[in-house]
N, C-alpha and C positions, 0 to 999 in steps of 0.2 A: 290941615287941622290935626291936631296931635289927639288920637287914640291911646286907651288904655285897652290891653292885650296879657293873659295870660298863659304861662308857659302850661302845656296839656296838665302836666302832673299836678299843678296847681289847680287848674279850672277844676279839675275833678276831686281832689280835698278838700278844698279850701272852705272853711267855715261860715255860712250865711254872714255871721257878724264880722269875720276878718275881712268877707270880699266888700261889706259898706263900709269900712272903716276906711280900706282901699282906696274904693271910690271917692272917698272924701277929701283924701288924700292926695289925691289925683285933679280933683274938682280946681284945690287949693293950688295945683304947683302945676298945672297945664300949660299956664301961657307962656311962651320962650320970656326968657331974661337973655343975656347979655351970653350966656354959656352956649355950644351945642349940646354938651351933653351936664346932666344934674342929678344927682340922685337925691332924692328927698327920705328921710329916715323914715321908717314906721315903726323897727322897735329894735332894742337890743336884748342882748341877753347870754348868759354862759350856759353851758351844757355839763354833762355828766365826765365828759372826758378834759376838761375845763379847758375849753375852747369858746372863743367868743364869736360869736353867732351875731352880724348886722344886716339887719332886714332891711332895704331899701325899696325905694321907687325909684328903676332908672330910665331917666326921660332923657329920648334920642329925637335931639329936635333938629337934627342936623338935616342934608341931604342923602348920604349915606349912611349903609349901615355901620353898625356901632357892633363891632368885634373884642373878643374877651382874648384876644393872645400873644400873652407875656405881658398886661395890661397891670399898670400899679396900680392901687388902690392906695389911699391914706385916710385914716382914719380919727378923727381928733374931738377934745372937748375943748371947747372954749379956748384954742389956739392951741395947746396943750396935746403933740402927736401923740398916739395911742400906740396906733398900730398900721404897718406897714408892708403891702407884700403883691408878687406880682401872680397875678393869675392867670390861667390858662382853662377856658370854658368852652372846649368846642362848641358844643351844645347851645350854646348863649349867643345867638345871634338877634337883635333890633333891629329891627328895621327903621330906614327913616318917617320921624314922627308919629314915633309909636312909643310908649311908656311899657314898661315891665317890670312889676317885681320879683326881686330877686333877693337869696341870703347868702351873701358871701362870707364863710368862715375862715378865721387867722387862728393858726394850731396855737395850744398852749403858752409854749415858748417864745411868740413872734409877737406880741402884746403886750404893754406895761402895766403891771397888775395895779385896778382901781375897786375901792369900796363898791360904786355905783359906773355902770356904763353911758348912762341915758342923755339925753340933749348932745348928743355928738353929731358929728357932719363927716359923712363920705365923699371923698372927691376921687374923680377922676384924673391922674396925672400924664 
């Protein structure tokens, strides 16, 4: 059965209203589909250093864990790639059938600049 799990630095921030938002979040996109792993969006957004910032739910429904190294990421609206880059997250280990939020940042330059970020989907490549 797939658990939601938060990474420590998160449990201990994290804002009453962002961990039920979470939750709800989680409620919605728990059950495996057809994927092992899924990242379901919670939010987007750019930063001060104009870097864009996507918050996901990443659900590892697999039997292993689910590692971050040299791992690509693709980032898109409506079929529409965005943004694209490989990551390296020691730190960011899943375990199997366990969900995590997580933000993963694409610098300035490695993103196609849009008015608005939002209703996009993160995959896993």
């Amino acid at each position: 059965m797939q658990q939601l799990q938060f990474e420590t630095s998160w449990d201990k921030t994290l804002a009453a209203s962002d961990r039920l938002y979470i939750e709800q979040i989680f409620n919605e996109t728990k059950i495996k589909n057809n994927a092992e792993f899924l990242c379901s969006t919670i939010r987007e957004a750019t930063n001060y250093k104009e870097e864009l910032l996507v918050t996901v739910l990443v659900h590892n429904f697999s039997e292993q864990s689910l590692l971050f190294i040299n791992t690509k990421l693709r980032y898109s609206i409506q079929g529409e790639f965005i943004a694209e880059k490989l990551f390296t997250i020691p730190g960011l280990i899943i375990p199997p059938h366990i969900s995590v939020p997580w933000t993963f940042i694409f610098p300035k330059d490695t993103f196609l600049k849009k008015s608005s970020y939002n209703n996009g989907c993160l995959e896993i490549l």
